[in-house]
C-alpha positions as CSV (number, residue, x, y, z in Angstrom):
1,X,3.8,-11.6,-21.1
2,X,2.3,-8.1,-20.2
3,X,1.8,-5.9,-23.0
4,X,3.8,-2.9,-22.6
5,X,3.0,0.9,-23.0
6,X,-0.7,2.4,-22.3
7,X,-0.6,5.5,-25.1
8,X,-0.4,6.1,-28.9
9,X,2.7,4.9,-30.6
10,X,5.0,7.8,-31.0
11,X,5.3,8.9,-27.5
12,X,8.8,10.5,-26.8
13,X,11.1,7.6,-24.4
14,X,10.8,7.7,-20.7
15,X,13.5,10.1,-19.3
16,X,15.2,7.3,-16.6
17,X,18.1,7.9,-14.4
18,X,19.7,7.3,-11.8
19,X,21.5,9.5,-9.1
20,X,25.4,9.9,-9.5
21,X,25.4,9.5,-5.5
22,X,23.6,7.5,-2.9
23,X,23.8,10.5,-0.5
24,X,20.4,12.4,-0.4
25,X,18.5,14.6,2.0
26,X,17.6,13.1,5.2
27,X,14.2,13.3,4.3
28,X,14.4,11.6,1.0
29,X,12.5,8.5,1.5
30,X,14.5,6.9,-1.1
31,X,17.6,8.2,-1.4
32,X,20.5,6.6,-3.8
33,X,17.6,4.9,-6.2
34,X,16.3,5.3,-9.7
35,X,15.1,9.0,-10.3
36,X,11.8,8.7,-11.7
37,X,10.9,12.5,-10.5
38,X,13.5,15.4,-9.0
39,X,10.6,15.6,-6.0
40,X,11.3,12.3,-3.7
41,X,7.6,12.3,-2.5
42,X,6.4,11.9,-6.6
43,X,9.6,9.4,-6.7
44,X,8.8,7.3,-3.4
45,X,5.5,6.4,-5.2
46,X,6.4,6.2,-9.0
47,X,8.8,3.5,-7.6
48,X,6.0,1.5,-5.9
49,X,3.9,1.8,-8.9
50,X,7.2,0.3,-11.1
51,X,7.9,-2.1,-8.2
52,X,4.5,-3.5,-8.3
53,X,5.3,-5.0,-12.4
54,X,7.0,-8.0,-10.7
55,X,3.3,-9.7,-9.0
56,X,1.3,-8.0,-12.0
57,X,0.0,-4.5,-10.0
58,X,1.6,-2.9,-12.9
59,X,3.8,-2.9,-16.0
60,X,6.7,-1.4,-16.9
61,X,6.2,0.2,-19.8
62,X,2.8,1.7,-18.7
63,X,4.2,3.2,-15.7
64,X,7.3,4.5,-17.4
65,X,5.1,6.2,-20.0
66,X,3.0,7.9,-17.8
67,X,5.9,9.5,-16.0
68,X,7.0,10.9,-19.4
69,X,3.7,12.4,-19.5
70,X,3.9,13.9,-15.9
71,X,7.3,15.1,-16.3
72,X,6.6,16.7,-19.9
73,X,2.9,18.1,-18.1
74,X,5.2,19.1,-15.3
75,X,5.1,17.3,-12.2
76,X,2.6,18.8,-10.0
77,X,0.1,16.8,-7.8
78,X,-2.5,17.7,-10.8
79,X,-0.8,16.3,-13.5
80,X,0.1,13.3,-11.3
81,X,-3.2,12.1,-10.4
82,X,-4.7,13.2,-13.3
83,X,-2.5,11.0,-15.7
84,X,-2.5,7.8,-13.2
85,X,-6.5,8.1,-13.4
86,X,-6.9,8.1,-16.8
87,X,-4.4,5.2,-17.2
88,X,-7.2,3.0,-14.5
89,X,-10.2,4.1,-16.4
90,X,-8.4,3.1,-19.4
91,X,-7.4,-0.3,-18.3
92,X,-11.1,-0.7,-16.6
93,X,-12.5,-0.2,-20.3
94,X,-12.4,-2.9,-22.8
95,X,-9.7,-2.5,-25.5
96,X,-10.8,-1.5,-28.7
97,X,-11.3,-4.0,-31.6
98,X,-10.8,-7.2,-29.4
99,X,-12.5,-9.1,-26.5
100,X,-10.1,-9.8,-23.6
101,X,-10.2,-13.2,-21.8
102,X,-10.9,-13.4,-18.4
103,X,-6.8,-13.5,-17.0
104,X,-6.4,-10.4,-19.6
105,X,-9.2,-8.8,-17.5
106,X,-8.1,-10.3,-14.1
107,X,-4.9,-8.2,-14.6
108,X,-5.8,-5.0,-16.3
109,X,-7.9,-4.4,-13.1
110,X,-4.9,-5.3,-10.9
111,X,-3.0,-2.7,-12.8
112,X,-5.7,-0.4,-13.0
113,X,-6.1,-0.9,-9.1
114,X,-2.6,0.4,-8.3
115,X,-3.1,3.2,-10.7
116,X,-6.1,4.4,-9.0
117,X,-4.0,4.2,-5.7
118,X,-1.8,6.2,-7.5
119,X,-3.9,8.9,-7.8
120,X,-5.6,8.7,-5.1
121,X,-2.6,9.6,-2.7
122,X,-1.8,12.8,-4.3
123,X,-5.7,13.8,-5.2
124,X,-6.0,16.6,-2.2
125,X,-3.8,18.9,-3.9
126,X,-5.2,18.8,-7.3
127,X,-7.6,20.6,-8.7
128,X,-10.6,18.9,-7.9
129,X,-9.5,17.4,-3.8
130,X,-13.7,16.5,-3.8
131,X,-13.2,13.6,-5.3
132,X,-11.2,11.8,-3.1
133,X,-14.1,9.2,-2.2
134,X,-14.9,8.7,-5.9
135,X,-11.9,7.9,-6.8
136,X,-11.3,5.3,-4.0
137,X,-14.1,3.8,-5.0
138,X,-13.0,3.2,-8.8
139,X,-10.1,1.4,-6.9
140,X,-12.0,-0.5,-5.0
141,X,-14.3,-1.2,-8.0
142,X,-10.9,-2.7,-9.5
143,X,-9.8,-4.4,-7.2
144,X,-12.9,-6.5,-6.5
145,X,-13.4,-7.4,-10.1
146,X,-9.5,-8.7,-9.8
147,X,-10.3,-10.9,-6.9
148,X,-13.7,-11.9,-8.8
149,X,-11.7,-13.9,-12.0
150,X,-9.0,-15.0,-9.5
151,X,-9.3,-18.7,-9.3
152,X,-10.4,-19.4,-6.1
153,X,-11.6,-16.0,-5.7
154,X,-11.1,-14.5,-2.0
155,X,-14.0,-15.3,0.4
156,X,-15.0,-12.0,1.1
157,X,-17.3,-11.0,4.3
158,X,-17.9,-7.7,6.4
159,X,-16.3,-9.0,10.1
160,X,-17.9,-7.4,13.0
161,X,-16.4,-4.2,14.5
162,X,-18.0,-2.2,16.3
163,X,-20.8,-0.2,14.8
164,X,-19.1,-0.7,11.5
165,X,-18.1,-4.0,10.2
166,X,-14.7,-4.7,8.7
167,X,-14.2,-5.9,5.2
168,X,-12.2,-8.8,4.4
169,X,-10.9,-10.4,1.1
170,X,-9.6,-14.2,2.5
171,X,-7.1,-15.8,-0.5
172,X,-6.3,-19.2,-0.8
173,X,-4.4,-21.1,-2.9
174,X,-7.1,-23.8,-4.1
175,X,-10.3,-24.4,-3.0
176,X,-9.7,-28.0,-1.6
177,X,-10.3,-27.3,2.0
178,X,-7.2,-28.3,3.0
179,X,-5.9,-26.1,6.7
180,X,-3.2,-24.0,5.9
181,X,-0.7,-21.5,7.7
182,X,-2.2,-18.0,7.4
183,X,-0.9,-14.7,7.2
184,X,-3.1,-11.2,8.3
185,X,-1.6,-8.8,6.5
186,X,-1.9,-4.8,7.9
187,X,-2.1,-1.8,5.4
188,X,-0.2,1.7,6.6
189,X,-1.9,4.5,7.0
190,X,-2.3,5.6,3.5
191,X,-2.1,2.3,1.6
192,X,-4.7,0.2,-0.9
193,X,-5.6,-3.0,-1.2
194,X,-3.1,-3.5,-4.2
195,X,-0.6,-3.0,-1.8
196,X,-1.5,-5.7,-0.2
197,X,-0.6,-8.0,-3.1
198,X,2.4,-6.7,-4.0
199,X,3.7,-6.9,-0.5
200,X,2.4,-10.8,0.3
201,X,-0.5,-12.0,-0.6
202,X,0.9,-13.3,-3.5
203,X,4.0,-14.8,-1.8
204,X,1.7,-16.3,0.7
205,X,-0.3,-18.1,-2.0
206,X,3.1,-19.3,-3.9
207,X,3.8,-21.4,-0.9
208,X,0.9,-22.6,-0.1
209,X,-0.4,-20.3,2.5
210,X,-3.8,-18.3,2.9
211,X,-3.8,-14.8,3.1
212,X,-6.3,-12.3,4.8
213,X,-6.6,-8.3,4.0
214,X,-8.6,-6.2,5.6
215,X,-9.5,-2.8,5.7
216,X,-9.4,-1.3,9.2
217,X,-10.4,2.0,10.6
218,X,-8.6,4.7,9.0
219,X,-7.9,2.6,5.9
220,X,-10.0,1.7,3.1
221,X,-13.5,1.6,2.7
222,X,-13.6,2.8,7.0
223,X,-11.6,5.7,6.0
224,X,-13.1,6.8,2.7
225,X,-16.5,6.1,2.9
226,X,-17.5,5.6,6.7
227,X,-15.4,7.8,8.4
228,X,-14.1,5.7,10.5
229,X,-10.2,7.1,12.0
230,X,-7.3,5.1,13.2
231,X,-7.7,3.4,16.9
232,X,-4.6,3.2,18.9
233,X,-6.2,-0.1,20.2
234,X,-5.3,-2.3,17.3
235,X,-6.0,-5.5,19.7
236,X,-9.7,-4.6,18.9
237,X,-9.1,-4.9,15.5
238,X,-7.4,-8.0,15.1
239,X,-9.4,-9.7,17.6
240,X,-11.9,-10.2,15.7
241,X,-10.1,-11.2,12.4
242,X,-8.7,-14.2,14.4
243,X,-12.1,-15.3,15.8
244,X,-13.6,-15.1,12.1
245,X,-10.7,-17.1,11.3
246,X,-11.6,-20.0,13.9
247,X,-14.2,-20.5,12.7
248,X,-12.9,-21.8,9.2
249,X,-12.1,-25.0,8.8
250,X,-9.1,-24.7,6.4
251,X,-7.2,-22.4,8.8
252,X,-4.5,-23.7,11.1
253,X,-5.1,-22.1,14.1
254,X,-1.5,-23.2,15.4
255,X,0.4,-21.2,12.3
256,X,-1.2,-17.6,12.3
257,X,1.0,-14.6,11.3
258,X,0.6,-11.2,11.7
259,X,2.1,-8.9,9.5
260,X,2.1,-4.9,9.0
261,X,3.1,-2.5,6.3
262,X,4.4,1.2,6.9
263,X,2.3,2.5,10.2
264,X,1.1,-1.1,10.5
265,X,4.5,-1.8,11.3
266,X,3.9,0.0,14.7
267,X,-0.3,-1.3,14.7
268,X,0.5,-5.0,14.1
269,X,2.6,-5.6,17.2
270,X,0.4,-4.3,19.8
271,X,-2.5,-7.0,19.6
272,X,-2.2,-9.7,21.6
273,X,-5.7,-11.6,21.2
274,X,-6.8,-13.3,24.3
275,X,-6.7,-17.1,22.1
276,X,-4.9,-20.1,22.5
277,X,-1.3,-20.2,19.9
278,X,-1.2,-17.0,19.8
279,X,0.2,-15.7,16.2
280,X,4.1,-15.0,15.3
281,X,4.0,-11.0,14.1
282,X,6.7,-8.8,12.7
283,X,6.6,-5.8,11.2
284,X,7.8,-4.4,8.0
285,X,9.8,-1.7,7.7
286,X,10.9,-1.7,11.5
287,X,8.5,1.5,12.7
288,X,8.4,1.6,16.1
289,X,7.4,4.8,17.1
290,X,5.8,6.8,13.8
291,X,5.1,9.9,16.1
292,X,8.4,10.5,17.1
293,X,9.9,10.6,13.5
294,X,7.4,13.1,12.5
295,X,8.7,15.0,15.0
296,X,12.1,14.6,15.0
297,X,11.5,16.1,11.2
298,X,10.1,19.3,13.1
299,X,12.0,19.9,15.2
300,X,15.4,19.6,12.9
301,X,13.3,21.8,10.5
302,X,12.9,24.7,12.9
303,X,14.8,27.7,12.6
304,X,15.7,27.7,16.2
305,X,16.9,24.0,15.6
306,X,18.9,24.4,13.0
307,X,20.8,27.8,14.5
308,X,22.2,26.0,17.4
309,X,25.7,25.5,17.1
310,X,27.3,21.9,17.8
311,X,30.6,21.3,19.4
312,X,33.5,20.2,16.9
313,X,34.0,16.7,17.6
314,X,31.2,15.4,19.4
315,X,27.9,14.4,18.8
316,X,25.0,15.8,20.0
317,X,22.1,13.4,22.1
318,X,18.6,13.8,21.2
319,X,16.5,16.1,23.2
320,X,15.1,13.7,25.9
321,X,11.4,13.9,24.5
322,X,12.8,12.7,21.0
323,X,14.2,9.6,22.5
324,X,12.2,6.5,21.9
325,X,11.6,4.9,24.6
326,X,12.0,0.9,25.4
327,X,8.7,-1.1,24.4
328,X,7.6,-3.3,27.0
C-alpha cells in the first residue's frame, strides 16, 4: 500500500467538497464533481492528479495535502506549481533514514512524474515562466527512471521523423517475445508522458497487450526542447511508428490500435498509413473539431454576442461558420 501524505505531521486536513449542484458554467470543464479549488482550470487538473492514485501516478493523501497547501498559500498559478514541484523533487530524493527498494523507487518517480506535469502546465504564469524547459526535463528525468525499474522496461528508441527523430517508450507485458495486440497511444496538446499511463498503458499491459508512447511534435521533448509545433498532417507521424513497429517481431501487425487523448482525439483519426490491416482507432474524449470549440467560446464571450436578444420559445441555430461540418 502507498504511503500516504508528503509533509510534516500536523498539517491542517484537506478542505474537500463537493458542489450542492451539478449545474456549472458552460465553461467549467468539470462541472458537478469534487471541488478541489473554486477556479475549474486549478480543479480540472487537481482531479487528474487525484485520479492518477488508482495506476500509481499519484497518491491520495499527497495530492490532497498539497491542495491544503495551495488553498492556505492561496491559489494562484505560483503557489500551484510551486507546491507540485517541490512535492517531485521530494519524491526524486531518497527518504531520510531508510534505503528504498527498487518498486519503492519505481513509483515515487511515477508519482513524482505526474507532479512535475503538474507544475509544469501552470509554470507560464508564475513567477519564474523561464523555466518551463527545466522543469520538463525533471519530468522527463522521472519518468525514465520509472520505466528503467519497470520489469521489462519499455524498449525505448528515437523513430525517424523528419529532421528530428521521435522518441518512443515500447511497454510489454513480459519479455518472452511472444506477438501481441498493440495499442499507439496519442498525448493532447498539453499532456506528459504520465498521462499516458494513467490513461492505458497500464490497462494495455493488464491484458496482455503492448503499448507504444511517443512524443510527437508539439508534445514532449519536440515541444520543450526542440521546438518542434504541431503538424496538421498526423499521417506523417504515425507512419512511421507503424513501420518501426513491423519491424518487431512480437507485434501483431493484424491487431494495431490507435488511440488519442484530448487534441489527439482529433490527431489520431486522420492517419491512415499506406500498410496492409490497417489499425482500428478511436478517440477519447470525442473531439472532433478543437478549433471550433475555441471559438464558439469567443464568440459567446463577446459583448456583441451576448447582447443579442433571442426569441421566447425558440432556439437559436449556430452562426453557419460555427457549425461543424461532416468528416469525410
Amino acid at each position: 500500500m502507498l504511503a500516504a501524505g508528503c509533509t510534516a505531521s500536523g498539517a491542517a486536513a484537506p478542505t474537500v467538497s463537493r458542489t450542492a449542484s451539478v449545474s456549472a458554467p458552460a465553461d467549467d470543464p468539470t462541472p458537478g464533481v469534487m471541488t478541489l479549488f473554486k477556479d475549474p482550470a486549478f480543479n480540472f487538473n487537481g482531479l487528474l492528479a487525484l485520479g492518477g492514485s488508482g495506476y500509481g501516478a499519484g497518491e491520495v493523501g499527497e495530492v490532497l495535502t498539497a491542495v491544503n497547501v495551495i488553498n492556505k498559500a492561496g491559489l494562484s498559478a505560483q503557489t500551484y506549481t510551486e507546491t507540485f514541484k517541490k512535492l517531485g523533487d521530494q519524491l526524486m530524493e531518497a527518504p531520510q533514514g531508510s534505503k528504498p527498494g527498487t518498486q519503492t523507487t519505481r513509483l515515487r518517480a511515477l508519482r513524482a512524474a505526474q507532479y512535475y506535469g503538474q507544475a509544469l502546465f501552470f509554470v507560464l504564469g508564475s513567477d519564474d515562466p523561464g523555466s518551463e524547459e527545466q522543469l520538463y526535463k525533471a519530468g522527463r528525468g522521472a519518468w525514465d527512471k520509472f520505466g528503467e525499474l519497470c520489469d521489462p522496461a519499455p524498449v525505448t528508441a528515437n523513430v525517424p521523423y523528419g529532421k528530428t527523430p521521435l522518441p518512443v517508450w515500447f511497454f510489454r507485458p513480459d519479455a518472452s517475445g511472444e506477438r501481441r495486440p498493440t495499442v499507439i497511444l496519442t498525448n493532447g496538446s498539453d499532456g506528459q508522458n504520465v498521462d499516458m499511463w494513467t490513461y492505458g498503458v497500464s490497462a494495455a499491459l493488464e491484458r496482455g497487450w503492448n503499448a507504444l508512447v511517443y512524443d510527437g511534435p508539439g508534445q514532449g521533448q519536440l515541444l520543450f526542447v526542440d521546438q518542434v509545433v504541431f503538424t496538421p498532417h498526423w499521417e506523417t507521424v504515425v507512419t512511421p511508428l507503424v513501420d518501426w513497429l513491423a519491424a518487431r517481431s512480437d507485434v501483431d501487425m493484424g491487431k494495431i490500435a490507435l488511440t488519442g487523448l484530448s487534441m489527439a482525439g482529433d490527431l489520431a483519426p486522420e492517419p491512415r498509413p499506406s500498410r496492409t490491416g490497417s489499425p482500428l482507432w478511436w478517440r477519447c474524449p470525442a473531439c472532433s473539431r478543437p478549433g471550433w470549440a475555441f471559438l464558439r467560446r469567443s464568440v459567446r464571450s463577446s459583448p456583441r454576442t451576448r447582447k443579442r436578444p433571442t426569441t421566447s420559445g425558440t432556439r437559436r441555430s449556430s452562426p453557419r461558420c460555427l457549425r461543424p461540418r461532416p468528416r469525410r
